[in-house]
N, C-alpha and C positions, 0 to 999 in steps of 0.2 A: 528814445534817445539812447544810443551806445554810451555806456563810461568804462573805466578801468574794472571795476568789477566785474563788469561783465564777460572777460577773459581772462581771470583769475585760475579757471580750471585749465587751460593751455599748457603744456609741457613748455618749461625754460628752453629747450634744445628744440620747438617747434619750428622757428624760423631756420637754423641751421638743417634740419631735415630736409625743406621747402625749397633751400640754396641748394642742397644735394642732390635729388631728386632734378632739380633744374637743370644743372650740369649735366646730371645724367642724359637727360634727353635730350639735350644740346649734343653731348660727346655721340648721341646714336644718330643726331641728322648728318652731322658730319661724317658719317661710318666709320671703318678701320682703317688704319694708320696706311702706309705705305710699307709693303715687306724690304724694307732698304736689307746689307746685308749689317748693316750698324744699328739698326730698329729690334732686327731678330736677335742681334749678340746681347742687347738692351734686357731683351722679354726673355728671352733663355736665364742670364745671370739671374731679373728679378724672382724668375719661379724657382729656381733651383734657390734662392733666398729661402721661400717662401714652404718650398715641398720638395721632398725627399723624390726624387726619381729616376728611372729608368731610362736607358737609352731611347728605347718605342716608346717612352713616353712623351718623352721631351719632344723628339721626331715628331708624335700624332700631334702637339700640342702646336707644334710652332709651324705646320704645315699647313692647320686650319689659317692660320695667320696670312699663309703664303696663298691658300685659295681664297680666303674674303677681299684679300689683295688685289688678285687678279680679279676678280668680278668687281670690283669695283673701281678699281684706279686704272685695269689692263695692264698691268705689269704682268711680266713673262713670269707663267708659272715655275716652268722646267728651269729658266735661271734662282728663282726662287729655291726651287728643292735641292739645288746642287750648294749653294749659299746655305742653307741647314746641315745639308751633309760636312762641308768644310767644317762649320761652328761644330759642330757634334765631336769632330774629331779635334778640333782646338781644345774643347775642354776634357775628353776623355785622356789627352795627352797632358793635359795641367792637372789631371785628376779631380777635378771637380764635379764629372759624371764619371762613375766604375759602375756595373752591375753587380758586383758584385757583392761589395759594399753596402749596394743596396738591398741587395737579397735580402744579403743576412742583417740587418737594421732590421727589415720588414718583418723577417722570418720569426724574427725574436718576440717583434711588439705582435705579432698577433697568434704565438704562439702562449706568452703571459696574458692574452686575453680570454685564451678559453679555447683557441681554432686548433681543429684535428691537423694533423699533418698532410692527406689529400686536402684541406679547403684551403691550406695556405700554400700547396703546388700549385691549387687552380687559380689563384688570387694574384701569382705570379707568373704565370703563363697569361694570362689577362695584359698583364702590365708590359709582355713584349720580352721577359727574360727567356731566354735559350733554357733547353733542358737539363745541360751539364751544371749551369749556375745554381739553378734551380736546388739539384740536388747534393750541390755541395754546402749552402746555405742548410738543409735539412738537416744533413748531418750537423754541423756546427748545434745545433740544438742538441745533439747529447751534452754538451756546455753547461745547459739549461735545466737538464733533468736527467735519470738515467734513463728515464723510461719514458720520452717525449711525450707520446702520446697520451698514454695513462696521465702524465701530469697535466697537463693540457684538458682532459676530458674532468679529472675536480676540480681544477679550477675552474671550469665553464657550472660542473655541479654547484660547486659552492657558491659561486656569485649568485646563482640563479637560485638555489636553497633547494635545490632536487636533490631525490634518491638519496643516499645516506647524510647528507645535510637537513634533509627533513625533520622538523620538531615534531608534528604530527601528519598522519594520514599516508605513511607512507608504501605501506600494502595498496592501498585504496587508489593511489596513486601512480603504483608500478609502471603499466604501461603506457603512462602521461611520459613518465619521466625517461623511457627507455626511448619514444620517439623524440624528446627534447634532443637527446644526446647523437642520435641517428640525424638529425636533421641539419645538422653540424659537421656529421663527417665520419663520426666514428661508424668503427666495424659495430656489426650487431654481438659481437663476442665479449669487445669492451664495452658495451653499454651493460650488459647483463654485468659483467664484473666490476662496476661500477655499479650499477643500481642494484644490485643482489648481495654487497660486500655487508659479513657480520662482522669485519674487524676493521674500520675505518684507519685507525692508526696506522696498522699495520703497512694497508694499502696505501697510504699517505708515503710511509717509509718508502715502501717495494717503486713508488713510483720516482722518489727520489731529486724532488725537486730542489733545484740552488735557491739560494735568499734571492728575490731580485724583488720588484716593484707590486708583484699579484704573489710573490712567493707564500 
């Protein structure tokens, strides 16, 4: 015979999981929505809420929309893609998508997280930015450090405790830690002056980082 204790072990949020999970598969036999052009300006606003992006981005994002559309409702794709193109420029005009803006947003956060200056052109060439934006976001990192790159490459050290961060083992460990910083992005010139440095301060100085969030 079941009693209450017997589902004492059951998470409180069990039942609402169970209702999610329902919906869920409810919301998949019904498939995807219709790409109205009022549906797309709906899913564009919510993602740009939601995530920081790029023109291609926004574009690849909401065009999947316009093909699961068409496969399954038969709405005309090509009036679909022309309906994105319009929104795209609705809001590049209200300024709520710029690339540029987002470059440099992007350039910044994943230049204080440790990324060389090639992995964060190719991180942005991914996302659909043109090459001129590209590299006027780069620039804008001198902002950030005098010396982007070098700073970029201790901070990736230090987080990760390689090469002159190291408490011990760090002969022993050389070229652990010169592939770590290779693998990343840097030249093999700055991984050696980075994992070779006997004046850490120093290099800290010469690299020149502003205060920010990983400074």
């Amino acid at each position: 015979m079941l009693t209450r204790d017997m589902y004492a072990t059951e998470r409180p949020d069990a039942a609402v999981d169970r209702s999610s999970d329902t919906a869920k598969r409810r919301s998949k036999r019904r498939g995807p929505k219709k790409a109205t052009p009022e549906y797309l300006e709906k899913a564009a606003l919510a993602y740009l809420e939601r995530y920081a992006s790029s023109t291609a981005n926004l574009r690849r994002v909401l065009m999947g929309k316009v093909t699961r559309s068409a496969r399954h409702h038969g709405t005309d794709a090509d009036e679909g893609a022309r309906a994105v193109e319009a929104l795209l420029t609705r809001l590049q005009d209200s300024g709520l998508l710029d690339d540029g803006t987002y470059a440099e947003g992007r350039a910044v956060t994943l230049h204080r997280m440790g990324h060389s200056l090639p992995a964060i052109r190719m991180r942005l060439r991914q996302k659909g930015v043109d090459a001129d934006t590209i590299e006027n976001a780069l620039e804008r990192l001198t902002e950030e450090a005098d010396e982007p790159d070098l700073a970029a490459a201790l901070r990736y050290a230090r987080k990760r405790r390689i090469g002159p961060y190291r408490r011990v083992g760090r002969a022993a460990n050389r070229e652990r830690d010169m592939a770590a910083l290779a693998r990343k992005g840097f030249s093999p010139d700055l991984c050696q002056r980075v994992v070779d440095t006997e004046d850490l301060a120093d290099l800290e100085a010469e690299a020149g980082a502003k205060p920010g969030p990983l400074g």
